[in-house]
N, C-alpha and C positions, 0 to 999 in steps of 0.2 A: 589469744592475742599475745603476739612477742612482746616481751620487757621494753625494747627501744618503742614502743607503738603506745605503751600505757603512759612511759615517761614525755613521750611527745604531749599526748592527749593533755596530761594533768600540767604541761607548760602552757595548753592554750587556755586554759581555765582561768575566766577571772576574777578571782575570790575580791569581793566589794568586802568594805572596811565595815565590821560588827556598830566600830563607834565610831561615827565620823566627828572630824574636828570639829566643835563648838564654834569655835570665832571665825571659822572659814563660812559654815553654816548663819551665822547669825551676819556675817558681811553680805553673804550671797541674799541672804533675805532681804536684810537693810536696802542694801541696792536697788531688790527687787521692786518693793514699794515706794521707794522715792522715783522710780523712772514711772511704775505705774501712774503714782498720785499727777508727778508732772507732766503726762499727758492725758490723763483726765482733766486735769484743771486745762491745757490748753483749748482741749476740744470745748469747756466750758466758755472759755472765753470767746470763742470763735461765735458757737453756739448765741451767747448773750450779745456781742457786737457785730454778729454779721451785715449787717445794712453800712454800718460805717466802713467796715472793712473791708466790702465791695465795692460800694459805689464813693467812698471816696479816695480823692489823688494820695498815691503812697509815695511814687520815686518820679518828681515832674510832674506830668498829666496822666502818668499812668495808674490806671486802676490794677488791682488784683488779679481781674479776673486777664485783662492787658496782658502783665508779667506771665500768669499761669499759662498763656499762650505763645508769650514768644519763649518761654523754657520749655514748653513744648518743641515748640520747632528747631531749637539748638540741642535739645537731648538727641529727635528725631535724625537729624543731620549727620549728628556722632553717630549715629547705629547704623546710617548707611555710610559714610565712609570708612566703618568698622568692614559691612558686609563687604566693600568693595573690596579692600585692603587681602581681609582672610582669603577673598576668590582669586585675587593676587599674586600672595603666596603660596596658594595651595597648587595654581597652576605654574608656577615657577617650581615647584617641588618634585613638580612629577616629571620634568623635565633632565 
């Protein structure tokens, strides 16, 4: 193996840190478990007051399950006029 082939090789290599930083390590952790705990505890809560938080009115007369349908249908809508949009452009490109 030529010299320029060894030097390439040992540039792609990537030597990870013997000691990694403590306070980056202990934020990344900290982080970790406060997102964990607070959707644990939402699922808890959900879990524990599901009946109210179904069937009864959140925004007007709408229930939960209401909203969760009509953001269905406004995500749904975005994705086809996304599809539409890309078939769009893709055939204006070929042109």
């Amino acid at each position: 193996m030529t010299e320029q082939m060894q030097d390439l090789r040992e540039l792609m290599v990537i030597h990870k840190a013997r000691n990694p930083n403590r306070v980056i390590s202990t934020k990344s952790m900290l982080i970790f478990i406060i997102t964990w705990s607070l959707w644990l505890l939402t699922a808890y809560l959900i879990v524990r007051e599901h009946q109210a938080l179904l069937y009864n009115p959140i925004i007007g007369d709408w229930t939960l399950e209401e909203l969760c349908k009509a953001a269905a249908i406004i995500v749904l809508g975005q994705l086809n006029i996304l599809l539409l949009w890309s078939i769009f452009i893709a055939g204006k490109s070929r042109d």
